[in-house]
N, C-alpha and C positions, 0 to 999 in steps of 0.2 A: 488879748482879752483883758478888760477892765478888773482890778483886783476885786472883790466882793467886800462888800460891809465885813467887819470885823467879827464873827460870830459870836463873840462874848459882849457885844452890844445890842446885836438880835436876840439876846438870850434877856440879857438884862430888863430891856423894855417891853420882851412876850413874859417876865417875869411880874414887871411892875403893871403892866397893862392889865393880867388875870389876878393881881394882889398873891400872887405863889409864895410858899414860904420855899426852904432849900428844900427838905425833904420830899414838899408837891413836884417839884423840878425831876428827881430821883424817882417817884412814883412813875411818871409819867415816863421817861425812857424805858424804863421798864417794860412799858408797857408796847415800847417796841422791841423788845428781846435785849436792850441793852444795860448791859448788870452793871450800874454805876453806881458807885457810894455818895454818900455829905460831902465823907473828905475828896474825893474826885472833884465834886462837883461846886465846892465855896473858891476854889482859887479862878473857877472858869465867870464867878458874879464876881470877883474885885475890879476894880478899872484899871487901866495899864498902869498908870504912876502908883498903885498900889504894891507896899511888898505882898508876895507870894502871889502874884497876879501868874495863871499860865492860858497859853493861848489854847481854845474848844478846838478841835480836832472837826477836819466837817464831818466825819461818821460820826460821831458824838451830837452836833447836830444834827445831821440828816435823822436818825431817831429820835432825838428830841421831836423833829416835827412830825414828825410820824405817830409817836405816841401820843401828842397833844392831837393829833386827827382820831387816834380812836378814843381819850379821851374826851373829845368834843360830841364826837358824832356815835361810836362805839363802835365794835369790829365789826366788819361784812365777814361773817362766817361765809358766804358764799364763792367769796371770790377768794383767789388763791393770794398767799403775801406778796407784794411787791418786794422788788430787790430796791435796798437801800442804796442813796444814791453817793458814790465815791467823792465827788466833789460837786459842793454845794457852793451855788452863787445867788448873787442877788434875784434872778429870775425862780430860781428853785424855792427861796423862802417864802417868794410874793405866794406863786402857785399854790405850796402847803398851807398858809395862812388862809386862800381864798377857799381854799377845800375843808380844813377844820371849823372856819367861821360859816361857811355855807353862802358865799359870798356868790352876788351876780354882777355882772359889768354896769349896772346902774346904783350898786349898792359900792362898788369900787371908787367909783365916779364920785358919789356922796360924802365917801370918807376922805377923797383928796381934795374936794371943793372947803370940805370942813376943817381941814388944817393950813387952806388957803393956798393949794397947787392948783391951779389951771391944768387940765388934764382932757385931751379928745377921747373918744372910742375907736378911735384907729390907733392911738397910742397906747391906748394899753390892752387891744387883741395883738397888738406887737410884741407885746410883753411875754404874750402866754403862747406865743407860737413855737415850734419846737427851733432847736437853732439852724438845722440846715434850710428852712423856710424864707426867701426872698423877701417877704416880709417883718421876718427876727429882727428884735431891737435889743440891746441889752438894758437890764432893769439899774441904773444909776445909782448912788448912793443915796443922795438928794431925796430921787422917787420912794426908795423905801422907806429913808427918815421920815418921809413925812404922811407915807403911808400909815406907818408903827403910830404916828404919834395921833392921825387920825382915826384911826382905829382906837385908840387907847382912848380916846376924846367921846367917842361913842358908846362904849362897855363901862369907861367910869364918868361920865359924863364929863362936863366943862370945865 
């Protein structure tokens, strides 16, 4: 299996993309049951050649994404909590992003044509399939860069 984006890179640009200050960042885990502090969470925003740079933990993301879903959308009291997911990869953050953004496969399509990725609708239902599925593709780094940065292209314009 393909290593995943660096999580402190996914962090950084669903940072810069929503304008989050650290504390927003710290709100929002929370708000998936994850009791993180500033000082936790300023070494996980420095960039690697940074001193006191530490690598995000995927359960650190995996709630980060979680939170920013019911920060986006708010909690379904009805449904019961999902179990957070142990390891997070590039398919796992696409999926979360398109669930907190309220994303469809033509609104997916728009944001990768917009940061100038060429992208079918068979490649990216391949995306969201689960992995034992004949049709599973895994989400590449490339694909999410520039997914992130098309989405970001969209929320704070040009």
């Amino acid at each position: 299996m393909l290593p995943a984006m660096l999580n402190n890179d996914t962090l950084r640009s669903i940072r810069y993309m929503l304008d989050l200050g650290d504390v927003h960042v710290v709100e929002i885990m929370k708000l998936a049951d994850f009791p993180a502090t500033r000082e936790q969470v300023e070494p996980w925003l420095r960039k690697e050649d940074e001193p006191g740079f530490a690598e995000m933990p995927d359960a650190a993301m995996a709630h980060f994404l979680d939170g920013l879903i019911v920060h986006r959308r708010g909690r379904d009291e009805s449904q019961p909590p999902r179990p957070v997911e142990t390891r997070v990869n590039n398919n796992v953050v696409l999926k979360k992003l398109r669930v907190a953004f309220e994303l469809k496969e033509d609104d997916i399509l728009a944001i990768m044509a917009e940061a100038g990725f060429r992208v079918s609708r068979g490649e990216i239902n391949a995306l969201f399939r689960q992995p034992k599925h004949s049709n599973f593709r895994l989400c590449g780094d490339q694909f999410l860069r520039n997914f992130l940065k098309g989405l970001t292209q969209r929320l704070r314009g040009a």
